[in-house]
C-alpha positions in Angstrom: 169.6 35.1 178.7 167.0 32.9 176.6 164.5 34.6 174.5 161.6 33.6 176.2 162.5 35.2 179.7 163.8 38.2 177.9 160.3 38.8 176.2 158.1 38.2 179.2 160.3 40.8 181.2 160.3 43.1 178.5 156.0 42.5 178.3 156.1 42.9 182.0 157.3 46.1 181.9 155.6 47.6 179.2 152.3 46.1 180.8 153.6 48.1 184.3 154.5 51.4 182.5 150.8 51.3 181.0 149.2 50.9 184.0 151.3 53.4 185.8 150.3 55.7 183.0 147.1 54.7 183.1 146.9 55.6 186.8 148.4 58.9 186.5 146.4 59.9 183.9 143.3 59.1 185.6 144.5 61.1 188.8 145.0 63.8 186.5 141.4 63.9 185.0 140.2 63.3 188.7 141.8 66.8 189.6 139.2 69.4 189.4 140.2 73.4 189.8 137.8 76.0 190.4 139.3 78.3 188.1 137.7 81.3 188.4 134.0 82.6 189.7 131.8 85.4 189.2 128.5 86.5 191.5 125.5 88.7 189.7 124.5 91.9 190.6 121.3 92.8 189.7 121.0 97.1 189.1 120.3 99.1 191.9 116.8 99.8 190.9 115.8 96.4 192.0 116.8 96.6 195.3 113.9 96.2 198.2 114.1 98.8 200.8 112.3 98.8 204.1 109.7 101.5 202.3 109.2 99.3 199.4 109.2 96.0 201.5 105.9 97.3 203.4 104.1 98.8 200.1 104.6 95.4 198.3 103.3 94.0 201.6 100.6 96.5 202.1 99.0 95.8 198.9 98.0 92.6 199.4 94.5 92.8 200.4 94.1 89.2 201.6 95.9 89.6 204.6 95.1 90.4 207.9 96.5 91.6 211.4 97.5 88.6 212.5 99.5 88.1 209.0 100.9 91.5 209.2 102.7 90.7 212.7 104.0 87.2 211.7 105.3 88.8 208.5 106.9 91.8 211.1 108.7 89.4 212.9 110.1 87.3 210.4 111.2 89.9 208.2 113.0 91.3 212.4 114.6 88.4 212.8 115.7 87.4 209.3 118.9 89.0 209.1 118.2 90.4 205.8 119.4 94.0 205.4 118.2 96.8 202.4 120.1 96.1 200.0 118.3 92.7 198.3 117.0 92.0 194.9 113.4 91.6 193.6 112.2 90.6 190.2 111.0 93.4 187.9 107.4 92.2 187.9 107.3 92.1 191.7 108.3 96.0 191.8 106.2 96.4 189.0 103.4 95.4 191.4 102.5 92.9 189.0 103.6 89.3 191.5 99.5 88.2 191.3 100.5 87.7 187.4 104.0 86.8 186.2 104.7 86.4 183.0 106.9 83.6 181.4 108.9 86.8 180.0 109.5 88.2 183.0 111.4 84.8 184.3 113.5 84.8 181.2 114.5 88.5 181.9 115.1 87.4 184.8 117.4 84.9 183.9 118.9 86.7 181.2 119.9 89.3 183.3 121.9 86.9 185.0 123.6 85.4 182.4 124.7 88.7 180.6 126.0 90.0 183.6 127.7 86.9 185.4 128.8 84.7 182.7 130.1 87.4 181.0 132.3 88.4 183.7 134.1 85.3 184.3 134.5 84.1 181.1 135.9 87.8 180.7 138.2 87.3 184.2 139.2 84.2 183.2 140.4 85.0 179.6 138.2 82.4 178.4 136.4 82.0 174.6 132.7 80.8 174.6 133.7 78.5 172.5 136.1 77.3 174.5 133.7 75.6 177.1 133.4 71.8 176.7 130.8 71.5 179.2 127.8 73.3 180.5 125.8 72.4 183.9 123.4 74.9 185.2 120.8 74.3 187.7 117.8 76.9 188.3 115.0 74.9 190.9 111.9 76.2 189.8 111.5 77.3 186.4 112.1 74.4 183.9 111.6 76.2 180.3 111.7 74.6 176.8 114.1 74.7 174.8 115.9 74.6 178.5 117.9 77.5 179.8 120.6 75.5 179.1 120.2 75.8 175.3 119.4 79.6 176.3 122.8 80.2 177.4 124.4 78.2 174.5 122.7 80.2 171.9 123.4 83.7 173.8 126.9 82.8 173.9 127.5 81.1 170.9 129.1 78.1 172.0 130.1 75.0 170.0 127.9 72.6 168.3 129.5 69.7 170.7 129.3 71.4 174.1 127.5 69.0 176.7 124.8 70.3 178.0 122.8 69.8 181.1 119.9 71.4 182.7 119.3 70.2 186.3 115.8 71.5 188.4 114.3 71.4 191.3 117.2 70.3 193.4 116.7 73.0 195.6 119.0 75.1 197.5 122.1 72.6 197.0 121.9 72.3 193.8 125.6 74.5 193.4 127.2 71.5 194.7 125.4 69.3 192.9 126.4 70.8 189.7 130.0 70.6 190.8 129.6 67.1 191.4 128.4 66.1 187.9 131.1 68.4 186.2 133.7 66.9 187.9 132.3 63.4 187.8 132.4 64.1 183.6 135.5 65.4 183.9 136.9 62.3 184.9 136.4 60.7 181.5 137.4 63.6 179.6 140.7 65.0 179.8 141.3 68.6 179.8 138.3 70.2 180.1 136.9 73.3 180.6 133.3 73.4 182.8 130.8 76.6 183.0 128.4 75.9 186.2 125.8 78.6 186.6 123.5 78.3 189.1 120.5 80.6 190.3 117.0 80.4 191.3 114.2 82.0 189.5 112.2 84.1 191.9 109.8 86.2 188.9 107.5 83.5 188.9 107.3 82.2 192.6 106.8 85.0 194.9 103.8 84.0 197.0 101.0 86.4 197.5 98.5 84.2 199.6 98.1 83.6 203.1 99.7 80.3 204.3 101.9 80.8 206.4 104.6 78.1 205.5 104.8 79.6 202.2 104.8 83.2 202.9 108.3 82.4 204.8 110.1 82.5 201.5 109.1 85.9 200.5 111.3 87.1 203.6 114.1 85.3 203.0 114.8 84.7 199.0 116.4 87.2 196.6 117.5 87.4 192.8 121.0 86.2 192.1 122.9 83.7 190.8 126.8 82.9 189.9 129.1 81.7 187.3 132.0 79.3 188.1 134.5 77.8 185.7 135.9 74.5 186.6 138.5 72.5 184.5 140.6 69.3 185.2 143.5 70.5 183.2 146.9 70.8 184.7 148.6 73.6 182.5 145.7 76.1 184.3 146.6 75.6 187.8 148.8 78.3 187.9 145.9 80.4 186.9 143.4 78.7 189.4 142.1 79.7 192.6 141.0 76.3 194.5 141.4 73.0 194.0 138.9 70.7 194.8 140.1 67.9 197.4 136.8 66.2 198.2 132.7 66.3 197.8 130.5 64.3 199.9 126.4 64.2 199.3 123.7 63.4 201.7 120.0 62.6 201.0 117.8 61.8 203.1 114.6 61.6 201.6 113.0 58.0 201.6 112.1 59.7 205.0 108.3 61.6 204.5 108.9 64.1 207.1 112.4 65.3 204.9 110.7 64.6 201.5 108.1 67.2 202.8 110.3 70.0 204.7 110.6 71.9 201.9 107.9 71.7 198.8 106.9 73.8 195.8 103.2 74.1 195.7 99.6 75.3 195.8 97.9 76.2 199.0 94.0 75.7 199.1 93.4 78.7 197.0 95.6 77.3 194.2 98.7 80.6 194.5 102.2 79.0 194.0 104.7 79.2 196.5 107.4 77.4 198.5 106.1 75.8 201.8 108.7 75.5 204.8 107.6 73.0 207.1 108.1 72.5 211.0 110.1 69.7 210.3 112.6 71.0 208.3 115.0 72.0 211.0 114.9 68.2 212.1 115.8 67.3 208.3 118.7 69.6 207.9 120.1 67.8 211.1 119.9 64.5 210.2 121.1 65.1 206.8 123.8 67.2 208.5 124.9 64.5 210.2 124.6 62.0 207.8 127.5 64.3 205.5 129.9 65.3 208.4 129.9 61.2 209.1 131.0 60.4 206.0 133.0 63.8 205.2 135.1 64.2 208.5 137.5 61.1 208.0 138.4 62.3 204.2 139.4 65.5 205.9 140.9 65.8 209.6 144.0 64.5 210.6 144.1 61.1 211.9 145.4 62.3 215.7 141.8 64.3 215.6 139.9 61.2 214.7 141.4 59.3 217.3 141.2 61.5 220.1 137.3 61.9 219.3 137.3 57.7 219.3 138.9 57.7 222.5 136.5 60.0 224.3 133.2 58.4 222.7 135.0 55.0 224.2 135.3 56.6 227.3 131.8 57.6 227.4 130.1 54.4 226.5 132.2 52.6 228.4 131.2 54.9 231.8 127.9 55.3 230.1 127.9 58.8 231.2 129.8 61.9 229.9 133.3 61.7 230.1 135.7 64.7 230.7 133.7 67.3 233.2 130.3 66.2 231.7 131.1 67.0 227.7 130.0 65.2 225.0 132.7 64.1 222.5 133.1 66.1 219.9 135.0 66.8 217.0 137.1 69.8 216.5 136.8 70.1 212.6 138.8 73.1 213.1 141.6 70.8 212.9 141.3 70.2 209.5 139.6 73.3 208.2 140.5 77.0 208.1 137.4 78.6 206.6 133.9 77.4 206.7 131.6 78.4 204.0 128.0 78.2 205.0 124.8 78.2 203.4 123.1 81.2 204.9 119.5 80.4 204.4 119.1 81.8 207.4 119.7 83.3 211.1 118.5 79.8 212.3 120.4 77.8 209.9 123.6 79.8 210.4 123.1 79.3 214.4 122.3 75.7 213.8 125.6 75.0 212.0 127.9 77.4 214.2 127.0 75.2 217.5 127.4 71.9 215.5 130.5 72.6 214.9 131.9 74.5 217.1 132.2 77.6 215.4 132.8 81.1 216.6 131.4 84.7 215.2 134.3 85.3 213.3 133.7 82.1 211.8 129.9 81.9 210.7 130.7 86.3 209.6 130.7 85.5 206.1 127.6 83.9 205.8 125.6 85.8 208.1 127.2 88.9 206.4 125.6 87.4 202.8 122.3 86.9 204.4 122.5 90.4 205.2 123.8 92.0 202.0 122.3 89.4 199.3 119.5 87.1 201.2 118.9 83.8 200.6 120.2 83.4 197.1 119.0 79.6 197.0 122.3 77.9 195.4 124.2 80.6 194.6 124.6 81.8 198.2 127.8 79.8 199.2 129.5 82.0 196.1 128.4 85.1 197.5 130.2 83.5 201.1 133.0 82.5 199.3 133.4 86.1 197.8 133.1 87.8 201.0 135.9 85.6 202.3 138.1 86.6 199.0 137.4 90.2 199.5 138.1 90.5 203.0 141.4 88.4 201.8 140.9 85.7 204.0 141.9 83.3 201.7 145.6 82.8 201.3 147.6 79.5 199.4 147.5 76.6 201.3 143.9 77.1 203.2 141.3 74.8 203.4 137.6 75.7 202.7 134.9 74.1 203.8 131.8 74.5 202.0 128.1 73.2 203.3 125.1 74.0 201.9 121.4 72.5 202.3 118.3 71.5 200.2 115.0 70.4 199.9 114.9 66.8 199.1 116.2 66.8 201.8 119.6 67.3 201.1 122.9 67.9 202.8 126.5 68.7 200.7 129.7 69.7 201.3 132.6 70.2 199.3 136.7 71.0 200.5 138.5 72.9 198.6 142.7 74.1 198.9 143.1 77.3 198.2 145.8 77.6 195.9 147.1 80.8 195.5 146.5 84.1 197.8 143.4 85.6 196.6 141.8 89.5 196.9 139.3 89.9 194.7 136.4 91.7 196.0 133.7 91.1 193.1 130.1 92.1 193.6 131.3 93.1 197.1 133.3 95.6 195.5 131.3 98.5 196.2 130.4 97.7 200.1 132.5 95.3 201.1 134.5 98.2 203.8 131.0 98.6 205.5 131.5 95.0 206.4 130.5 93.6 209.1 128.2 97.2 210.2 128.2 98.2 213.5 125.0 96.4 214.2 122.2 94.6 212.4 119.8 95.8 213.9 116.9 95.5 211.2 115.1 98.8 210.7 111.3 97.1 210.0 110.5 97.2 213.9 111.5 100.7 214.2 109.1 101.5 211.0 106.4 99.2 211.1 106.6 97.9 214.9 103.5 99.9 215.3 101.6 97.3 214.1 102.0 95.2 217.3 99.8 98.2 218.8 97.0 97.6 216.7 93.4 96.0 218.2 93.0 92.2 217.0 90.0 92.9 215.1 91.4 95.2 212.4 91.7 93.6 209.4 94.1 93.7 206.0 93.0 96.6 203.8 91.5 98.6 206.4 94.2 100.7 207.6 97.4 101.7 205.5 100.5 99.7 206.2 102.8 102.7 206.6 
């Protein structure tokens, strides 16, 4: 054989063994495992009874009867049980005057408690975290809470770092978006997401209506997830992540505005909940499941849900007994993991998807137990699941969680090893699901539906 040809094949091969490496090794920094994840638990003297829900209510002089029965019936028909978590200075009756220390005791609390414990679980130094992404909405300190949690823990000098805010009640995913997505130029690394909301500071105490919706529904919590892209820890890992997909929909005014941090006319801070927002979270739904459900159910689904929306247009009426195609995402997933900001939003999502009780349990069994967490909920969901041992190797998790913004994500996830951990559910989790829900505020304070219009807030006491 000449010497030239000889060369040119040998150079061909080399340059094919490098870019087959090359490949592989970029698959492999692609790969993203959810090591290990621990929710907070705030102490028990924190927690908001029905008793201690009306005297926080009852206190605040501003409001009136008609205030009083719109708080009664959201608080009804919020799902929210007893056993939620206030900030300190809210018990401490002091929530017309936070304090910047009582948000950083807040947040401290979390940290000690939640970071510890997975870094603990996961047999994992500090110091051996290349990468830190924690998102807390509303309270943007300086030095950041980022930097707070490096110095508490003594991490290295050349951790990354990165503080994210006001992204809302989405924000987990969004964090495990940018870890991954940093991952992928750095092999083997190890990630600590944390990501809470700080309530100390935001608990509304006026009389807008729009804003005073969030004192019903958010609590104190947070969680702590390790994520790392490198292969000698998948034995140890408990998910894998197969696929996220984000949707944002807010060049839109009416999304841009469903969900806003502000003043109302009398200048108190608070979070306003528009009418619009249930419209938002749809259309941002829908923009995600559009772009999520071919990366995830089988291609005989996909077609059969073509066929039928043919069908339909092409009869331009409703094929098959008057049903609306549809896809079964059932077909591809095995658990869903919802955001439960809500009765309304878990309702919304079951019927979109054609979900059943057992189903949609999970999260309206967090709403219950924790509240509205902001964008540690779907942890809380995903810890129910593990401690009801739901999850077992090979399973598919769906997660889905919403934002203002507006936002939609979702991320799948492949269980990979059979999982029974019960975590903060530890000490409840067999008086899951109760026998009923029934929310003991109308049997207490249902009275108040009795009362002549003309009374007024401060007049009477509140129980």
């Amino acid at each position: 054989m000449d010497l030239l040809p000889l060369v040119t094949l040998l150079l061909l091969a080399h340059a094919a063994a490098w870019l087959a490496w090359q490949a592989a090794a970029r698959r492999r920094r692609a790969t993203c495992y959810l090591l290990d994840y621990a929710c907070h638990k705030p102490s028990d003297d924190r927690k908001v009874t029905t008793e201690l829900a009306g005297a926080i209510i009852e206190r605040n002089k501003r409001l009136g009867l008609p205030e009083y029965r719109f708080l009664l019936k959201v608080i009804v028909n919020s799902g929210i049980g007893e056993h939620t978590y206030s900030p300190r200075n809210v018990l401490d009756a002091r929530e017309d005057c936070p304090t910047l220390r009582d948000a950083l005791d807040e947040m401290d609390d979390f940290f000690d408690d939640a970071v510890a414990a997975v870094l603990a679980r996961a047999a994992v130094s500090p110091r051996d975290v290349d990468l830190l992404v924690i998102n807390v909405g509303s309270f943007s300190p300086s030095p950041s809470l980022a930097d707070r949690v490096v110095r508490r823990f003594g991490m290295r000098d050349d951790v990354m770092a990165y503080n994210l805010s006001g992204m809302g009640c989405s924000a987990g995913l969004v964090s495990v978006d940018l870890a991954r997505n940093v991952m992928r130029t750095r092999p083997r690394t190890m990630a600590l997401v944390l990501t809470s909301e700080s309530c100390a500071p935001n608990w509304y105490t006026g009389t807008d209506r729009s804003m005073m919706l969030g004192n019903c529904l958010f609590r104190c919590g947070g969680a702590a997830a390790l994520l790392t892209n490198d292969p000698a820890f998948r034995s140890r890992a408990k998910m894998e992540l197969r696929c996220l997909v984000r949707a944002h929909i807010g060049a839109h005014d009416d999304a841009h505005a469903a969900a806003v941090h502000r003043e109302d006319a009398d200048g108190r801070l608070g979070v306003s909940l528009s009418k619009a927002l249930p419209k938002a979270a749809v259309r941002a739904f829908t923009e995600n499941l559009q772009r999520l459900a071919p990366r995830i159910l089988p291609a005989g689904e996909l077609a059969r849900f073509a066929a039928r929306l043919l069908l339909r247009k092409l009869l331009r009426r409703k094929a098959a007994g008057g049903a609306a195609a549809k896809i079964n995402f059932k077909t591809g997933v095995d658990h869903f993991c919802l955001h439960p900001g809500g009765t309304a939003v878990i309702e919304a999502v079951r019927k979109s998807l054609g979900l059943n009780s057992y189903d949609v349990e999970p999260a309206r069994m967090t709403l219950h137990r924790w509240g509205n967490t902001s964008a540690s909920s779907l942890w809380y969901v995903l810890s129910y699941m593990e401690a009801k041992r739901r999850l077992n190797a090979g399973d598919r998790v769906l997660m889905v969680t919403f934002g203002s913004g507006f936002k939609c994500n979702s991320s799948y996830w492949e269980v990979t090893r059979d999982l029974a951990d019960a975590g903060a559910w530890e000490d409840c989790i067999h008086d899951y699901p109760p026998a009923n829900l029934v929310n003991p505020y109308m049997e207490k304070f249902g009275w108040v539906n009795d009362l002549p219009s003309q009374v007024q807030g401060g007049a009477f006491p509140f129980f």
